[in-house]
Short mmCIF file of the C-alpha atoms (twelve columns), coordinates in Angstrom:
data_MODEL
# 
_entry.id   MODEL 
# 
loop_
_atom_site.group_PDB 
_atom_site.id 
_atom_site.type_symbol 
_atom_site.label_atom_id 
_atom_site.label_alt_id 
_atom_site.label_comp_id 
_atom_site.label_asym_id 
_atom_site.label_seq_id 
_atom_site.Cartn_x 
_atom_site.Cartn_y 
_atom_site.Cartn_z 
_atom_site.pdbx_PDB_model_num 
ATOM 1   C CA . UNK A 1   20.748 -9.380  -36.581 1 
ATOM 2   C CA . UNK A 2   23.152 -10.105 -33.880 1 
ATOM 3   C CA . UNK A 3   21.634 -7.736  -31.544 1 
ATOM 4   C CA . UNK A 4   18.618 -9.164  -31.938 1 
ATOM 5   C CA . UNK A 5   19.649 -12.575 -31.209 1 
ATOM 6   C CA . UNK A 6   21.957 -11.482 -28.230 1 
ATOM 7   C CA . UNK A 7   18.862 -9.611  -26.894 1 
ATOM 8   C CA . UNK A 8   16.714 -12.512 -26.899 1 
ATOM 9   C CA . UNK A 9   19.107 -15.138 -26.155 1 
ATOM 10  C CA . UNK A 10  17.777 -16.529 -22.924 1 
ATOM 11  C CA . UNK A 11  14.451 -16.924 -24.825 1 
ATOM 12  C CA . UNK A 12  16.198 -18.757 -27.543 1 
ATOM 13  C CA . UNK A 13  17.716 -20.871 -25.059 1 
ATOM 14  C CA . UNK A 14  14.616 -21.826 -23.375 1 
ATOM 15  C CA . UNK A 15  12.688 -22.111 -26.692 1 
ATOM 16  C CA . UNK A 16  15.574 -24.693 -27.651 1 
ATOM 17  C CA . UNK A 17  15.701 -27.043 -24.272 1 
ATOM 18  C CA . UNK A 18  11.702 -26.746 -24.443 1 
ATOM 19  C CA . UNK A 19  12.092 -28.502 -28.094 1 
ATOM 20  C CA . UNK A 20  14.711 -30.946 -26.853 1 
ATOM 21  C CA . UNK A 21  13.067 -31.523 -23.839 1 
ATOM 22  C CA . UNK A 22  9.938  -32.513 -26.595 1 
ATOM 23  C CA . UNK A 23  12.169 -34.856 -28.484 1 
ATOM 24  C CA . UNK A 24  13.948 -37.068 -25.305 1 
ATOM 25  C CA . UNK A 25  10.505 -36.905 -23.280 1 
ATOM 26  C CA . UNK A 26  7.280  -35.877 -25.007 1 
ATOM 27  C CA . UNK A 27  5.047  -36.149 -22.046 1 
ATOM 28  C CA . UNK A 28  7.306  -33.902 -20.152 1 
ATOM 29  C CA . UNK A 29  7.693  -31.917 -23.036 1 
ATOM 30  C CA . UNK A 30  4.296  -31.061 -23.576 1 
ATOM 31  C CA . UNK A 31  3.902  -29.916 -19.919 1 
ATOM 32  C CA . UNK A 32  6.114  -27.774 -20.284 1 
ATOM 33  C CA . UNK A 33  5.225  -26.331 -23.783 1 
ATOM 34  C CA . UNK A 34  1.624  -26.114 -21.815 1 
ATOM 35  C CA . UNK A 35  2.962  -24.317 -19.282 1 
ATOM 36  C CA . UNK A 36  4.967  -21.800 -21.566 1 
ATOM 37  C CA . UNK A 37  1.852  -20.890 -22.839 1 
ATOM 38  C CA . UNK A 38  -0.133 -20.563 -19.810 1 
ATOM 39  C CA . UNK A 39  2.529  -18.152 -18.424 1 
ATOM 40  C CA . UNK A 40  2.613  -16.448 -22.201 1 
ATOM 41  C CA . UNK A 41  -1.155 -15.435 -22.096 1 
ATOM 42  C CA . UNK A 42  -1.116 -14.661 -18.566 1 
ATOM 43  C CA . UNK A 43  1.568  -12.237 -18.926 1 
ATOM 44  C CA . UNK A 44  0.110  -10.842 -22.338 1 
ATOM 45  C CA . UNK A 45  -3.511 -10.119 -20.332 1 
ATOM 46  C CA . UNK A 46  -1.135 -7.788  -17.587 1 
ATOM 47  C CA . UNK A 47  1.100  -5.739  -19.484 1 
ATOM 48  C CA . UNK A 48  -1.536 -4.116  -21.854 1 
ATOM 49  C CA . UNK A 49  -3.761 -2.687  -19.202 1 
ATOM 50  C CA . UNK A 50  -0.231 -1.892  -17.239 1 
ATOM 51  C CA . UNK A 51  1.498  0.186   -20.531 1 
ATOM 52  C CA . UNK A 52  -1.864 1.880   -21.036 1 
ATOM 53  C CA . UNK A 53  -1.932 3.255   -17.740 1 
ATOM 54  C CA . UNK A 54  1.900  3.797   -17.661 1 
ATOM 55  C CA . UNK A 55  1.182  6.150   -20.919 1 
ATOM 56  C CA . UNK A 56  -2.137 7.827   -19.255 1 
ATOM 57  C CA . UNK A 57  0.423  8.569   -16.347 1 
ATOM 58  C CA . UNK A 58  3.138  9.780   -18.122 1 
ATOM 59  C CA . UNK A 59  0.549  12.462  -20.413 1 
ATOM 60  C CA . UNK A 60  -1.248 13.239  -17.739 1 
ATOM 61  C CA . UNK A 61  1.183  14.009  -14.494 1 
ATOM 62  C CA . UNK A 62  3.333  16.910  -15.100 1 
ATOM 63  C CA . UNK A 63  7.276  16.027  -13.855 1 
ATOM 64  C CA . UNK A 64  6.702  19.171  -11.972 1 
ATOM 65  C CA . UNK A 65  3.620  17.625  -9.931  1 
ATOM 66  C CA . UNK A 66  5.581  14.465  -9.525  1 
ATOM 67  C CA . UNK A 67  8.623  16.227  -8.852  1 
ATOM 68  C CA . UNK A 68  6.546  18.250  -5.744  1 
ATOM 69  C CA . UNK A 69  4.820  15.138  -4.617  1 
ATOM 70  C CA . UNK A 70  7.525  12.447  -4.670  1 
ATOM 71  C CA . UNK A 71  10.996 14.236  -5.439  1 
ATOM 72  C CA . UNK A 72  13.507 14.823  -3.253  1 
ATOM 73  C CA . UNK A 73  12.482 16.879  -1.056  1 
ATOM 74  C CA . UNK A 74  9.278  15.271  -0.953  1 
ATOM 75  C CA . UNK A 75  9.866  13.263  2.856   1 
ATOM 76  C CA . UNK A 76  7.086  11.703  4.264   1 
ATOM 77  C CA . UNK A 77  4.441  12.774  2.079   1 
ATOM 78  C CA . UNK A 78  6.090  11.257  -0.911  1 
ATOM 79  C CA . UNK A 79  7.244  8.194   0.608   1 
ATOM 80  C CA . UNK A 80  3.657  7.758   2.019   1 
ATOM 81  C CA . UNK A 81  2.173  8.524   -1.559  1 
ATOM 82  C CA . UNK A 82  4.972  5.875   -2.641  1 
ATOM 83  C CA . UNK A 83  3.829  3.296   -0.553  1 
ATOM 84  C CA . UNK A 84  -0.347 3.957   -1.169  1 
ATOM 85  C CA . UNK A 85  0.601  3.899   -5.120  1 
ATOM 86  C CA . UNK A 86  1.979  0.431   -4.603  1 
ATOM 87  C CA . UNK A 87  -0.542 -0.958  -2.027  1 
ATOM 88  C CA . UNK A 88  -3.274 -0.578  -3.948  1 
ATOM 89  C CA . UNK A 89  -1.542 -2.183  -7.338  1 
ATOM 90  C CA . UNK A 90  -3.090 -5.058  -8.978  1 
ATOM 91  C CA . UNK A 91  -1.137 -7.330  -10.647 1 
ATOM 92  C CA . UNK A 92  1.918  -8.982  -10.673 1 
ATOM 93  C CA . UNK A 93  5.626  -8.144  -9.590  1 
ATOM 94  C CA . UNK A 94  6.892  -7.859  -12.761 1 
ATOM 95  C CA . UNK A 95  4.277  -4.901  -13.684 1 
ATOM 96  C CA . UNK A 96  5.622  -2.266  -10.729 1 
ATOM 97  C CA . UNK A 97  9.485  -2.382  -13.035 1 
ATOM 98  C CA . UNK A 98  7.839  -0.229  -15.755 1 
ATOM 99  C CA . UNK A 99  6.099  1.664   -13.861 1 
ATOM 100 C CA . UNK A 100 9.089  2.493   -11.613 1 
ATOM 101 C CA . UNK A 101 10.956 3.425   -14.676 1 
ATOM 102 C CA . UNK A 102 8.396  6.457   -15.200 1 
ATOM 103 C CA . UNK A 103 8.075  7.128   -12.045 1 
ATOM 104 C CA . UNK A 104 11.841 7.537   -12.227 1 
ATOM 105 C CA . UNK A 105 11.842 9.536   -15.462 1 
ATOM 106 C CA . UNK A 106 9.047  11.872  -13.791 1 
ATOM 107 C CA . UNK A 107 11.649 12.796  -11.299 1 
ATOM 108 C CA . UNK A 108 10.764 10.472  -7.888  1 
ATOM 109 C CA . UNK A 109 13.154 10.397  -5.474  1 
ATOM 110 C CA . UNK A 110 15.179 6.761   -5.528  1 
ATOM 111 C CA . UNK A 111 14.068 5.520   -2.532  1 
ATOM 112 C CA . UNK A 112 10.371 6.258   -2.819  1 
ATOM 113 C CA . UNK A 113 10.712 4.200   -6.420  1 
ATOM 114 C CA . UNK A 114 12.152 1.589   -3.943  1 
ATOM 115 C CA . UNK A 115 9.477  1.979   -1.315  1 
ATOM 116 C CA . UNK A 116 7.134  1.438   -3.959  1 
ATOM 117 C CA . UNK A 117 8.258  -1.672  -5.254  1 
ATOM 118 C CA . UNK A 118 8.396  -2.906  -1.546  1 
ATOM 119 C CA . UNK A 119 4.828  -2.280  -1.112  1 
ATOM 120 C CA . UNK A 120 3.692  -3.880  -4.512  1 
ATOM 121 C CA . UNK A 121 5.525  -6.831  -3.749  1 
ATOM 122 C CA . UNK A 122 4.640  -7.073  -0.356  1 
ATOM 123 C CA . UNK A 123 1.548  -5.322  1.315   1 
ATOM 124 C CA . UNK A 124 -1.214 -4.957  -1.827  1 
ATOM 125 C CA . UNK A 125 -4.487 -4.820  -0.481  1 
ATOM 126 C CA . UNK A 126 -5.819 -7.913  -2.000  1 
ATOM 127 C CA . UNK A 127 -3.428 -9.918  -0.098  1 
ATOM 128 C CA . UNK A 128 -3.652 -8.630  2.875   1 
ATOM 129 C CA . UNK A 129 -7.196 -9.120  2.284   1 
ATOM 130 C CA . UNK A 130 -6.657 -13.187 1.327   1 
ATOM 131 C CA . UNK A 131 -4.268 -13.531 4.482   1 
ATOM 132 C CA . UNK A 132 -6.654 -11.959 7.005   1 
ATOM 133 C CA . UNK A 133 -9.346 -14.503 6.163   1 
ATOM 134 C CA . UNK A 134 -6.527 -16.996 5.993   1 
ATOM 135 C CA . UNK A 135 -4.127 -16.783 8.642   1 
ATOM 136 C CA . UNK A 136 -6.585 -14.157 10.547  1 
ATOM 137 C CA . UNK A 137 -6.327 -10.794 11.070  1 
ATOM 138 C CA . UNK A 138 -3.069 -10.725 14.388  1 
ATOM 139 C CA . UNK A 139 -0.986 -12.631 11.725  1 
ATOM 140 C CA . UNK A 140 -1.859 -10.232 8.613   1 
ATOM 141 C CA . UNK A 141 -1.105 -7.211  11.069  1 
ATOM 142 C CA . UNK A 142 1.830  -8.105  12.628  1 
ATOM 143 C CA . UNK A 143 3.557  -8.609  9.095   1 
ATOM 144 C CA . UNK A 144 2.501  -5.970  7.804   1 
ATOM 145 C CA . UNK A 145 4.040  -3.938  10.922  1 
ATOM 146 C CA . UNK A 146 6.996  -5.873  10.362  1 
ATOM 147 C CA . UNK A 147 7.280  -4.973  6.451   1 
ATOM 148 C CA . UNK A 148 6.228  -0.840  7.580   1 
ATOM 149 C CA . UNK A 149 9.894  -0.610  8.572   1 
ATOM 150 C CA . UNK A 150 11.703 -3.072  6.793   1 
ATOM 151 C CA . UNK A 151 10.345 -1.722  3.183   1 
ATOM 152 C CA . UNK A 152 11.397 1.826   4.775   1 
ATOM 153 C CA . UNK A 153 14.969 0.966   6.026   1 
ATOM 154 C CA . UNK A 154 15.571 -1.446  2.789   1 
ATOM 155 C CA . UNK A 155 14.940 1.712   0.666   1 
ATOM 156 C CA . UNK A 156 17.096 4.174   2.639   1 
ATOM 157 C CA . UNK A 157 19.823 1.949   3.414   1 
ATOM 158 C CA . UNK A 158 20.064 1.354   -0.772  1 
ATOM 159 C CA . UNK A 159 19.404 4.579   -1.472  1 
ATOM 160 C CA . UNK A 160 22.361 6.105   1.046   1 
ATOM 161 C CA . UNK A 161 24.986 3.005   -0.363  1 
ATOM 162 C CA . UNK A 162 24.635 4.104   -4.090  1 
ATOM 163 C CA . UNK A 163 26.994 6.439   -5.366  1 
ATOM 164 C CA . UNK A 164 25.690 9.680   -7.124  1 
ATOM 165 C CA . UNK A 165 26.918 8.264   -10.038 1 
ATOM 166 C CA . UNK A 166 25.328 4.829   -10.182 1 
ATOM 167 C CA . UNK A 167 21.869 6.971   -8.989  1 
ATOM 168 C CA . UNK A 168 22.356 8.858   -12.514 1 
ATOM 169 C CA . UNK A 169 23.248 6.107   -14.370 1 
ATOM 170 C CA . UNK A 170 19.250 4.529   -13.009 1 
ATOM 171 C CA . UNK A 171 17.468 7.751   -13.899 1 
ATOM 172 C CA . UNK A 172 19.376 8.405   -17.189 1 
ATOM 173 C CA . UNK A 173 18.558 4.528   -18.038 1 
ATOM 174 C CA . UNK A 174 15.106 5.007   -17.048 1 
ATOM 175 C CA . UNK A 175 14.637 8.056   -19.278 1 
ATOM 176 C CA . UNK A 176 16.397 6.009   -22.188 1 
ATOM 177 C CA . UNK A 177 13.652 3.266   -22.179 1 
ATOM 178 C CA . UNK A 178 10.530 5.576   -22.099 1 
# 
């Protein structure tokens, strides 16, 4: 029981201020309750589809295969598969952690994980899509020339400043939560 409470204590927490928040103000408590739940159902209509295809990709890809195209001695090819994989995500931020973690367990090489991330959470087509008619296409190219790199060096430069040791600590935790 006191696992389970120390696991979920931030939720407590929040459930808790959300009821005294209720009590002191009950307009602003009701927003907020409101808003809980918005947020609740949004995130319970992503992670579904997102574990469903997290388990299709975890039967279906061999390590070996993943190992080949985005392992370490993958280079440009599996960086470049890294960064299409996360382009053409849907969804929230918070969707690309689990499937990082079995990308990880599958055997990808750190830094693609991290290239991957960088490109869900900054170059998915949709949005570059929404900024072009926007902001117009010189605006939605020149960030996204500016992110190329910086996604790239961000990854590396991590990758390089972990030890071997904390990089085995990621993939052994990954493999622990799959």
């Amino acid at each position: 029981m006191k696992k389970l409470l120390e696991r979920y204590r931030f939720f407590l927490i929040l459930a808790a201020a959300n009821l005294v928040l209720l009590v002191i103000s009950p307009a602003i408590g009701w927003k907020a309750l409101g808003l809980t739940g918005q947020n609740a159902l949004e995130m319970l209509s992503v992670i579904p589809p997102i574990f469903i295809l997290l388990g299709l990709l975890d039967v279906w890809v061999d390590r070996e295969i993943m190992i080949r195209l985005m392992g370490e001695k993958s280079g440009l090819t599996g960086a470049a598969i890294a960064f299409f994989l996360g382009s053409a995500a849907a969804g929230p931020l918070y969707a690309a952690f689990p499937v990082a973690g079995v990308l990880l367990k599958k055997g990808s090489k750190f830094s693609n994980v991290l290239i991957f991330i960088g490109a869900w959470s900054t170059t998915k087509i949709p949005m570059l899509l929404f900024e072009t008619t926007a902001m117009g296409w010189k605006f939605m190219l020149t960030r996204f020339m500016i992110n190329l790199p910086g996604i790239a060096f961000i990854a590396f430069a991590t990758e390089k400043m972990l030890k071997d040791k904390e990089k085995e600590s990621i993939y052994s935790h990954s493999a622990a939560l799959n």
